[in-house]
N, C-alpha and C positions, 0 to 999 in steps of 0.2 A: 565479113569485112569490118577492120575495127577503123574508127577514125581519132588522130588526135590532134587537138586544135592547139593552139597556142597563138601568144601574141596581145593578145587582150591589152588594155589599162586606159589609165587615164589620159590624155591628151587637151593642149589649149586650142582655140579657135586659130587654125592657120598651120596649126602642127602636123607631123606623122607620125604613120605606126606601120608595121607590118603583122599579119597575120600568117600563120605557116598550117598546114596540114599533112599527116602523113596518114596515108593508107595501110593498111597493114592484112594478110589473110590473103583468103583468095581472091587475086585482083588480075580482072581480065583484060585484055589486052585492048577491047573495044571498051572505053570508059571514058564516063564525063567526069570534071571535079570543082567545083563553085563554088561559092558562098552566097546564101542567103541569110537576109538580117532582119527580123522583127522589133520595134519598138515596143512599149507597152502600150495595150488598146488598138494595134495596129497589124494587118496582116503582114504575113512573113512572104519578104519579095527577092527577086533576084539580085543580088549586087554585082556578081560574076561571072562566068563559069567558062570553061577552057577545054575541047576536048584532047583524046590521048595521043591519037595518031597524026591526024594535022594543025591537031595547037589551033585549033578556029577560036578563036573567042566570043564571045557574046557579054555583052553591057547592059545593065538597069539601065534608065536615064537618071537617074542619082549619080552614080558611079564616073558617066564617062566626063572624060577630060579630067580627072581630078584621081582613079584609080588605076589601076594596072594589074591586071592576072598574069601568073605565069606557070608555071608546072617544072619537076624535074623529075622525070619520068623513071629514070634509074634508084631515086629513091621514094614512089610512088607521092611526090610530094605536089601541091598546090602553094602558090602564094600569092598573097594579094599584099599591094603594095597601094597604100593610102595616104593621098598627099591631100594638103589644104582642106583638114576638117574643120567640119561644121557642127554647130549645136546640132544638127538636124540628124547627123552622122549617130549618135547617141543610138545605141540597140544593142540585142546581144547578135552576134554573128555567127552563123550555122554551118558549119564544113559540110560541102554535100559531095556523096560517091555516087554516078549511076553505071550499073554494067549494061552496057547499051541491049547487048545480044539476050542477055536474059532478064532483060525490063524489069532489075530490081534497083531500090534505091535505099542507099542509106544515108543516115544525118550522123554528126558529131554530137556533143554532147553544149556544141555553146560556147561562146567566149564574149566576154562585155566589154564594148567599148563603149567608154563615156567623153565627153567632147566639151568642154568647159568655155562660158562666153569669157 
């Protein structure tokens, strides 16, 4: 499974961004698809993640009230939709694939979003 992220840049304090992912390869029909995001010096935590078949979502506490996951499953895609960021928002953000059934997981390659006061 290949992932590609997109969406990244810069933004002010109170602004948005969207982040988009697409899955590509063998993609199984039981799959999870998220984002997590590392600062620097800082473990890499959950911001997202949404699964395939009943769209459940799951939230960091960073994230809720303030972000929104979504998926579109016919083009193996995830989005995170990011409103009212924060300096604190500042990381790069990690597209995550997991195939539930065969307990493997993949990462994208990153995307940075920077959050200016």
């Amino acid at each position: 499974v290949q992932l590609q992220a997109s969406g990244g840049g810069l933004v002010q304090t109170g602004g948005s961004l969207t982040l988009s992912c697409a899955a590509s390869g063998s993609i199984s029909s039981a799959n999870v698809m998220g984002w997590y995001r590392q600062a620097p010096g800082k473990e890499r935590d959950l911001v997202a993640q949404i699964t395939s078949r009943r769209q459940v979502t799951e939230y960091g506490d960073s994230a809720k009230g303030r972000f929104t996951i979504s998926r579109d499953n016919t083009k193996n895609m995830v989005i995170l939709q990011m409103d009212n960021l924060e300096p604190e928002d500042t990381a790069r953000y990690y597209c995550l694939y997991v195939a539930v059934l065969e307990n493997t997981m993949y990462w994208g390659q990153g995307t940075l979003v920077t959050v200016s006061s």
